[in-house]
C-alpha positions in Angstrom: 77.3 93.4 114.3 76.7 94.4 110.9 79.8 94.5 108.3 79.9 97.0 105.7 82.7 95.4 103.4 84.0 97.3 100.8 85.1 95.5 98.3 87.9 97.0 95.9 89.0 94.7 92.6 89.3 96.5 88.8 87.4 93.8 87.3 84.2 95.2 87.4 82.7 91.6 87.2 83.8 90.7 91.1 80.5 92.9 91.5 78.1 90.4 90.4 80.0 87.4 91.9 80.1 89.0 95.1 76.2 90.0 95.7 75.6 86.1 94.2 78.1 84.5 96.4 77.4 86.6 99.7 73.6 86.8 98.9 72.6 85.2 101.9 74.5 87.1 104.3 73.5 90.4 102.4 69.8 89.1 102.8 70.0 88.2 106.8 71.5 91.7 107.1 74.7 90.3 107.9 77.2 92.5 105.3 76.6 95.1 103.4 78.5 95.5 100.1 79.9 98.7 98.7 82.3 98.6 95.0 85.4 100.1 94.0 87.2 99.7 91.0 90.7 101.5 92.0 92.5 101.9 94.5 91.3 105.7 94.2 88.1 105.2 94.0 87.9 103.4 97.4 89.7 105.9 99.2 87.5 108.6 97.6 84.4 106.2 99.2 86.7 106.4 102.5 86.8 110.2 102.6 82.8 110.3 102.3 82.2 110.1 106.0 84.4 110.3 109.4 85.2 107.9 110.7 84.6 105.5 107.6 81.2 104.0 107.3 83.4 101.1 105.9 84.4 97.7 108.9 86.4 95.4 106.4 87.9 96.1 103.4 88.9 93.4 100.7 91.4 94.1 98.0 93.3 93.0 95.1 96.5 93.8 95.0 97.0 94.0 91.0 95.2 96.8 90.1 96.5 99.5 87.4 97.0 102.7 89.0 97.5 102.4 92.5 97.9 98.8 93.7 96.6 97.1 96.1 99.3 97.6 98.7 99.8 101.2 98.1 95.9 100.9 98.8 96.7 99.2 102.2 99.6 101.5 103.2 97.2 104.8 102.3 94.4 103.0 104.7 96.4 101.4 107.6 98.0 104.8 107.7 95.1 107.1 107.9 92.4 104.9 109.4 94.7 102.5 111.3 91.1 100.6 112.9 89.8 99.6 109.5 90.3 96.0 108.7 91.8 94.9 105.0 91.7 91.7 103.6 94.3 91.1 100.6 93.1 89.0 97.5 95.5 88.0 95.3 96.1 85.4 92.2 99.6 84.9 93.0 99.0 82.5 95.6 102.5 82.6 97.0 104.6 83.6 100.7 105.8 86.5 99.2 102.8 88.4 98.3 101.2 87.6 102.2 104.4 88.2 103.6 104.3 91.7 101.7 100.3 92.0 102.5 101.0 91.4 106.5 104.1 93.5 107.1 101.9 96.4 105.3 98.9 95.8 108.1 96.8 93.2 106.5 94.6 91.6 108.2 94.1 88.6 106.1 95.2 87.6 102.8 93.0 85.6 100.8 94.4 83.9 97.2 92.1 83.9 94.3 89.8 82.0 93.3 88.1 83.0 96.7 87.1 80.3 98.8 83.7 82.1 99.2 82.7 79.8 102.1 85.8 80.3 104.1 85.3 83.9 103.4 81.9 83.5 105.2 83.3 82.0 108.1 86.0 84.6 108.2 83.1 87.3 108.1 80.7 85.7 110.7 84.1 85.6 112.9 85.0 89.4 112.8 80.9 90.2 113.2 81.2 88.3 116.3 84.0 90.8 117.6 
């Protein structure tokens, strides 16, 4: 199965390391990668097409505007079968605890381990 991952961070940078880092699975047709930049914006992405065109999406939590979980809470709660990962620099129980009891499905601390993220991704591809 093909995943189309959506990944949402305000860094506009996590673009480029992203399409380097997941190159190979982009290549193979593995993934496909779509960008957000705010919490907003994804949900605008969302909204495009019904159901979602979207299988996984990733997410920082500290974003200005609307956060990360308020992200999470918005998705979980209007398309309850979409998968979201939480990535977060705070690297601490609280922040997962927070992520899981909001309906993550993974939370992943920064800097991502991009070849546990691979192995995460060939796992749900497999489902």
């Amino acid at each position: 199965m093909k995943l189309r991952l959506l990944i949402v961070d305000d860094e506009e940078d996590v673009e480029l390391l992203f399409r380097q880092r997941l190159r190979k699975m982009s290549r193979d047709g593995q993934v496909e990668l779509d960008f957000a930049f705010s919490g907003e914006q994804a949900l605008d992405l969302l909204q495009q097409s019904a159901p979602p065109a979207i299988t996984l999406i990733l997410s920082d939590i500290n974003m200005p505007g609307m956060s990360g979980f308020e992200l999470l809470e918005k998705v979980k709660r209007d398309y309850p079968g979409l998968k979201v990962m939480m990535i977060s620099a705070y690297d601490d129980h609280e922040h997962e605890k927070k992520a899981r009891t909001l309906g993550a499905d993974d939370f992943i601390p920064k800097p991502v381990d991009f070849k546990r993220l691979e192995e995460r991704l060939h796992s749900l591809a497999e489902m």
